[in-house]
KOLKOL-14600 format. One record per residue: x, y, z of N, C-alpha, C, CB in turn; residue in three letters; residue number from 0. Coordinates in pm, whole numbers. Glycine has a CB too. Layout:
// residues N
PT  n.east  n.north    n.up  ca.east  ca.north   ca.up  c.east  c.north    c.up  cb.east  cb.north   cb.up    r    k
PT       X        Y       Z        X         Y       Z       X        Y       Z        X         Y       Z  Ala  NUM
...
// end
This chain:
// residues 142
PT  n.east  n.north    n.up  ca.east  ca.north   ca.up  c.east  c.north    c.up  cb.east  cb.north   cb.up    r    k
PT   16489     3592   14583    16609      3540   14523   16583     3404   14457    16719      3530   14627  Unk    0
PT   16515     3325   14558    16466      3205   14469   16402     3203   14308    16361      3152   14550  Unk    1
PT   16306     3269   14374    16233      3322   14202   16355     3373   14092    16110      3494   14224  Unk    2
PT   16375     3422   14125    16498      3442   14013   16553     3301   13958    16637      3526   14087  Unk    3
PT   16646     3281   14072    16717      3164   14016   16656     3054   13891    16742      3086   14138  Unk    4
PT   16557     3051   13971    16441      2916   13900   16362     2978   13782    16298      2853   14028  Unk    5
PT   16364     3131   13725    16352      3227   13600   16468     3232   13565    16299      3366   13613  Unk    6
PT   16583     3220   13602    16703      3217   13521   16717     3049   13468    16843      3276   13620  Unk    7
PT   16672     2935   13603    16729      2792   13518   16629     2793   13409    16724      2624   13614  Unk    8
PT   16471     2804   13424    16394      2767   13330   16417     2816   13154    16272      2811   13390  Unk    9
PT   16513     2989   13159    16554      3016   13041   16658     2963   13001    16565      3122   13025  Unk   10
PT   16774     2927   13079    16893      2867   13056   16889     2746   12988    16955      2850   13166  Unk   11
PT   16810     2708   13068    16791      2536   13040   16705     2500   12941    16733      2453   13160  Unk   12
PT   16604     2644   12893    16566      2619   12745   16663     2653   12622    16444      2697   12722  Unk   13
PT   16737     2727   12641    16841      2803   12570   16914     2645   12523    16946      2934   12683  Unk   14
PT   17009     2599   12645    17086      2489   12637   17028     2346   12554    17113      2464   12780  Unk   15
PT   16880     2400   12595    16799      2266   12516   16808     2259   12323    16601      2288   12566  Unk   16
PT   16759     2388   12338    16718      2423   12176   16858     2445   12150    16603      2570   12131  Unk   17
PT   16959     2533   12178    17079      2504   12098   17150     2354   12074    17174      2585   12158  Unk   18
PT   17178     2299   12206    17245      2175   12193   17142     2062   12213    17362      2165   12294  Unk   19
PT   17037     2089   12224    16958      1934   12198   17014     1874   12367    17045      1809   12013  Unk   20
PT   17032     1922   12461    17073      1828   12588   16966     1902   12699    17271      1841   12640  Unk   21
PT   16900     1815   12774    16830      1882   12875   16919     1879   13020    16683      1810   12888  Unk   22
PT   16854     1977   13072    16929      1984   13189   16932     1939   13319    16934      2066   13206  Unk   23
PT   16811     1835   13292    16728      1740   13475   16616     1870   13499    16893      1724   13691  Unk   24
PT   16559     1886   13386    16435      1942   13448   16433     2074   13417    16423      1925   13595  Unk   25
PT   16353     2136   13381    16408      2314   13358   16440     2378   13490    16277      2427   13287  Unk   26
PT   16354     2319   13589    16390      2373   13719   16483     2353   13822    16313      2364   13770  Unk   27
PT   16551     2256   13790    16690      2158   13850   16780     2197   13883    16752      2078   13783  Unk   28
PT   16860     2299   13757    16988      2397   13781   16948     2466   13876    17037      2493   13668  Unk   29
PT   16851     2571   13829    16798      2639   13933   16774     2620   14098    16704      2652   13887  Unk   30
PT   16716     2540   14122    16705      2476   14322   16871     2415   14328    16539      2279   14367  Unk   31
PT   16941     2379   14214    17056      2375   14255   17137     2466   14261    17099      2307   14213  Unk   32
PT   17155     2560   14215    17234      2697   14195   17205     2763   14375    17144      2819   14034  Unk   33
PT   17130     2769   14381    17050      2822   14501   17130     2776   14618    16894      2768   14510  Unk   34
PT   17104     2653   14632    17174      2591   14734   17355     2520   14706    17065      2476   14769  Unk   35
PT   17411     2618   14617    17559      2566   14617   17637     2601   14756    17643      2636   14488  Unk   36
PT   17537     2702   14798    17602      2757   14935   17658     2593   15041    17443      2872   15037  Unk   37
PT   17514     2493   14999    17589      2410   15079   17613     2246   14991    17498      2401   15232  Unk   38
PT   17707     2243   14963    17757      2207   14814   17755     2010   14836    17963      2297   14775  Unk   39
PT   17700     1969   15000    17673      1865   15047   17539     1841   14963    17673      1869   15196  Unk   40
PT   17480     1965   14993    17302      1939   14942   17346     1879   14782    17171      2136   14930  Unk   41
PT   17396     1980   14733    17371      1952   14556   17481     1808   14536    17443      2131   14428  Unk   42
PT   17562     1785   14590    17586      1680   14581   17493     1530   14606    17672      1700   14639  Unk   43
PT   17444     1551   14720    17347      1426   14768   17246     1406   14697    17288      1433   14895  Unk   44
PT   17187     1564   14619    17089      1535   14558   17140     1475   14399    16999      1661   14566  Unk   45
PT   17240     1487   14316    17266      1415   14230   17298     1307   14300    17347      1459   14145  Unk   46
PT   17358     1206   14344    17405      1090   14408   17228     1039   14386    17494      1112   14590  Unk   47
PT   17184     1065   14465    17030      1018   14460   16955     1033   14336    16948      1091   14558  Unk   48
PT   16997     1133   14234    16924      1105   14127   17024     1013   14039    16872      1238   14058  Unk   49
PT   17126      950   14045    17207       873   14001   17135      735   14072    17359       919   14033  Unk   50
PT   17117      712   14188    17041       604   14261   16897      551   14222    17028       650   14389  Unk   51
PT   16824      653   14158    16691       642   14096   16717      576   13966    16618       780   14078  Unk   52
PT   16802      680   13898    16827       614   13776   16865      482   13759    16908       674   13720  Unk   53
PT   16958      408   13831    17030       253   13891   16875      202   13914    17160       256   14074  Unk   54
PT   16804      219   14006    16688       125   14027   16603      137   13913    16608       153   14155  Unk   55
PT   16577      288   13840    16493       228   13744   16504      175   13624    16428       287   13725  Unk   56
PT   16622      137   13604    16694        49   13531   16682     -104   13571    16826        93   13539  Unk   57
PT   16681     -138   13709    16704      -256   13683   16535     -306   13694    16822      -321   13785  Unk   58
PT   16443     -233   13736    16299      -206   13739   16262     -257   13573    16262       -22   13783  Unk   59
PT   16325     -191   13505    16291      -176   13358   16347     -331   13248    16383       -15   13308  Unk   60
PT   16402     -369   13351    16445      -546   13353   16298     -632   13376    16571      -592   13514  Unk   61
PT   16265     -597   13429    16166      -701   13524   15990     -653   13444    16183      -642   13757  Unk   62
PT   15978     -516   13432    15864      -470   13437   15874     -371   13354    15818      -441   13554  Unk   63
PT   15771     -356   13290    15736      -300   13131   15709     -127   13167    15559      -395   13047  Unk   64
PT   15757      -16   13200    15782        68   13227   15822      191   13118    15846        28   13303  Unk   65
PT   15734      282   13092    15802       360   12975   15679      483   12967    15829       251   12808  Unk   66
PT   15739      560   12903    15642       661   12951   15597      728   13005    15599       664   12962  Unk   67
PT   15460      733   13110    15420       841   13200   15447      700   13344    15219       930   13158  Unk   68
PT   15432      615   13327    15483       524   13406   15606      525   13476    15483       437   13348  Unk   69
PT   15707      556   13380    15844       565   13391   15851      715   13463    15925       546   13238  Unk   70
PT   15799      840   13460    15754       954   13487   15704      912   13643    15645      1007   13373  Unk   71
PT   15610      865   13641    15592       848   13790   15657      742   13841    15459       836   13830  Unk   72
PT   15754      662   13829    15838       555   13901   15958      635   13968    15896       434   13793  Unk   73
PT   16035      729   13868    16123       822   13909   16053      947   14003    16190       871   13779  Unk   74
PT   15966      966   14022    15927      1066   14098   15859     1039   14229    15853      1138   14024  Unk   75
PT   15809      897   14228    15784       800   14363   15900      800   14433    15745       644   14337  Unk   76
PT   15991      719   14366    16155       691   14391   16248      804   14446    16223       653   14251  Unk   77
PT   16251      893   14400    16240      1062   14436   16211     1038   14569    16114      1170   14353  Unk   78
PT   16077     1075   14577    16010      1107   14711   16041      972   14823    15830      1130   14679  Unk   79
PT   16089      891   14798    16082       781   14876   16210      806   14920    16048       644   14816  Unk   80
PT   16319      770   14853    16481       772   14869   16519      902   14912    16563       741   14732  Unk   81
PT   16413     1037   14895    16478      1146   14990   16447     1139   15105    16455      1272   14963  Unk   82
PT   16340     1105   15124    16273      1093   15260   16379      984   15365    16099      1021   15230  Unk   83
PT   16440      851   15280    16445       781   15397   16608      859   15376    16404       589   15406  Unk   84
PT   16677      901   15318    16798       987   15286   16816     1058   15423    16774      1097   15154  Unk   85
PT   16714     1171   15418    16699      1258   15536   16667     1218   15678    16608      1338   15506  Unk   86
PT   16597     1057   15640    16579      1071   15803   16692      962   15841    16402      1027   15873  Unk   87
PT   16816      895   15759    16885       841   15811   16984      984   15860    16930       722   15724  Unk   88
PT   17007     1089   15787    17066      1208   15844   17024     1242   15959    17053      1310   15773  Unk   89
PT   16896     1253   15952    16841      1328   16081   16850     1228   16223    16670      1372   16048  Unk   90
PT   16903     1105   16174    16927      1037   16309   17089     1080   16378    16915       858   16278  Unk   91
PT   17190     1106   16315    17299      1156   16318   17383     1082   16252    17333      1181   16427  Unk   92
PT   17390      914   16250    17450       827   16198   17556      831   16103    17377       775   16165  Unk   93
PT   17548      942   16015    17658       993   15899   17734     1065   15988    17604      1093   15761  Unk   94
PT   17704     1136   16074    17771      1256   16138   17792     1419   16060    17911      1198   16167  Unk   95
PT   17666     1376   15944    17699      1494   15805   17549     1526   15830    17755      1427   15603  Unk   96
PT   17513     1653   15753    17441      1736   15716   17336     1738   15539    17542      1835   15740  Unk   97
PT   17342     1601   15526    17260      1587   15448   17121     1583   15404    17286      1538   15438  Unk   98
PT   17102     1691   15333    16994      1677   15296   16960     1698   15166    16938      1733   15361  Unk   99
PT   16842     1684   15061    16828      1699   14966   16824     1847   14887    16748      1631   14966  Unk  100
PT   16802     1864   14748    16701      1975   14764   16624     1908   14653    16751      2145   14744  Unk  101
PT   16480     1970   14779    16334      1951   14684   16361     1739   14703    16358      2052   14437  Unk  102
PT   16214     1754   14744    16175      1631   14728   16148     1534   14589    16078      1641   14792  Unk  103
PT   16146     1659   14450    16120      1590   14314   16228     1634   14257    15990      1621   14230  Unk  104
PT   16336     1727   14286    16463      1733   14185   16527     1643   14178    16553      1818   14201  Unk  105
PT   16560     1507   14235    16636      1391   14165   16552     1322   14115    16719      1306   14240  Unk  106
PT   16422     1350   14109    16341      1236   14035   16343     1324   13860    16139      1207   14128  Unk  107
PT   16345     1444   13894    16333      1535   13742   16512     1496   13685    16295      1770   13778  Unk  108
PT   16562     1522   13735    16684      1527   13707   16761     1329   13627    16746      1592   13877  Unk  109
PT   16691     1274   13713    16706      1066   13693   16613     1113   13559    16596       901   13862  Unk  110
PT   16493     1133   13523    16414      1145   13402   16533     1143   13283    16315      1291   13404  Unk  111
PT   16565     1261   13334    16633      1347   13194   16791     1234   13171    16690      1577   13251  Unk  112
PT   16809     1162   13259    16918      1034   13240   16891      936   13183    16962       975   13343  Unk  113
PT   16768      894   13213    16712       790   13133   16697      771   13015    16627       772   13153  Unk  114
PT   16676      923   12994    16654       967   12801   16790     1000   12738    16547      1133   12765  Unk  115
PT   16879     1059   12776    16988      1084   12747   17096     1022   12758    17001      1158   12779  Unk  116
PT   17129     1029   12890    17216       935   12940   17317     1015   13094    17320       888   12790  Unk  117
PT   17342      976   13157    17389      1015   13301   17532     1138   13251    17452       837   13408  Unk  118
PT   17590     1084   13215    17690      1227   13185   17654     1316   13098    17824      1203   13132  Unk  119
PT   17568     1330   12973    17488      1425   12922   17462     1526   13019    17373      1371   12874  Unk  120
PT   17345     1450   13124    17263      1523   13232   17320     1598   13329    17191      1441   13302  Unk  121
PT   17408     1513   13387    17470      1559   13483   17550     1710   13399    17570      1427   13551  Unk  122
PT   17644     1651   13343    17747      1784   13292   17642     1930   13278    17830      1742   13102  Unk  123
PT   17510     1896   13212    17394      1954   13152   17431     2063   13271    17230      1860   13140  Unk  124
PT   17354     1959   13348    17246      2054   13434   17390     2104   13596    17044      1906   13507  Unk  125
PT   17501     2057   13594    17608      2150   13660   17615     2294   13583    17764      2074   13652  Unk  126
PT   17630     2278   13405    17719      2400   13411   17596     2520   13397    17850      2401   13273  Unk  127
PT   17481     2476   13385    17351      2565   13391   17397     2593   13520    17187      2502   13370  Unk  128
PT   17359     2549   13605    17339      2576   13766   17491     2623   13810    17281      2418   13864  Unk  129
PT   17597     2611   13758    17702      2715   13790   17699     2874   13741    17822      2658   13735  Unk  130
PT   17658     2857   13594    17608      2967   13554   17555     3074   13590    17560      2948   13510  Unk  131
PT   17392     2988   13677    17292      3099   13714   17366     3093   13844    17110      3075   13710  Unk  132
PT   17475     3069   13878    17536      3090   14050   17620     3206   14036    17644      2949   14125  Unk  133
PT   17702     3190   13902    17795      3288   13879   17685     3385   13877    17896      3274   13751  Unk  134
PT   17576     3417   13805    17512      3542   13754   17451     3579   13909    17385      3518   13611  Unk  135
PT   17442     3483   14031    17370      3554   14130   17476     3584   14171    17272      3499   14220  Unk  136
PT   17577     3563   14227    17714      3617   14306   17741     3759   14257    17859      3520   14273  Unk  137
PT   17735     3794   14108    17773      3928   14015   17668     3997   14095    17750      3928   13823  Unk  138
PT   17568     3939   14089    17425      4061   14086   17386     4140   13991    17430      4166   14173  Unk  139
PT   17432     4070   13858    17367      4140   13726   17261     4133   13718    17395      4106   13610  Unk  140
PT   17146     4024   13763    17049      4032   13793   16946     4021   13949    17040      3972   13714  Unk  141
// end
């Protein structure tokens, strides 16, 4: 089922690209998000956090000359760093919630595609992809 999903975001999200010129946080983004709408905490936390990447590497981009494949790996460090300590402030109980990410690099792919575009571009982007391929798994047309 996974495989699917993530063969449905990667066409969607090229489709959405080449028609409207907007990317979607990654070709693979909708997709690991569609997947997990079941628990709608996940896909939330994980935008919140790629909204949080994007905020730091902004003010990063104040201070320090960043652009590029640089900027590519700052958001994907940031990613991996901010989910990690994300999950293990969850995993202490402290929220009293069930948070967790999905994928340790989908808010770092997803912050990318903000940086270039801009945060409501992305976001809107890459929801109505990933509602999409949710609607098409619920049908079972494919």
């Amino acid at each position: 089922m996974l495989y699917r999903t993530i063969a449905m975001s990667v066409v969607l999200g090229f489709i959405f690209s080449e028609f409207l010129g907007i990317a979607t946080g990654g070709l693979v983004s909708a997709g690991y998000l569609a997947f997990f709408m079941g628990s709608p905490l996940r896909a939330v936390a994980t935008l919140a956090v790629a909204v949080l990447i994007y905020l730091v590497t902004r003010l990063l981009e104040k201070r320090v000359i960043i652009y590029g494949r640089r900027r590519f790996m700052t958001v994907i460090l940031l990613s991996i760093i901010l989910t990690w300590v994300v999950e293990q402030i969850a995993r202490t109980g402290i929220t009293g919630l069930d948070i967790r990410m999905v994928g340790f690099i989908i808010p770092g792919l997803i912050a990318n595609d903000m940086l270039r575009q801009g945060v409501v571009k992305t976001l809107a982007a890459t929801c109505i992809v990933a509602i999409a391929i949710r609607l098409v798994m619920l049908t079972g047309i494919l």
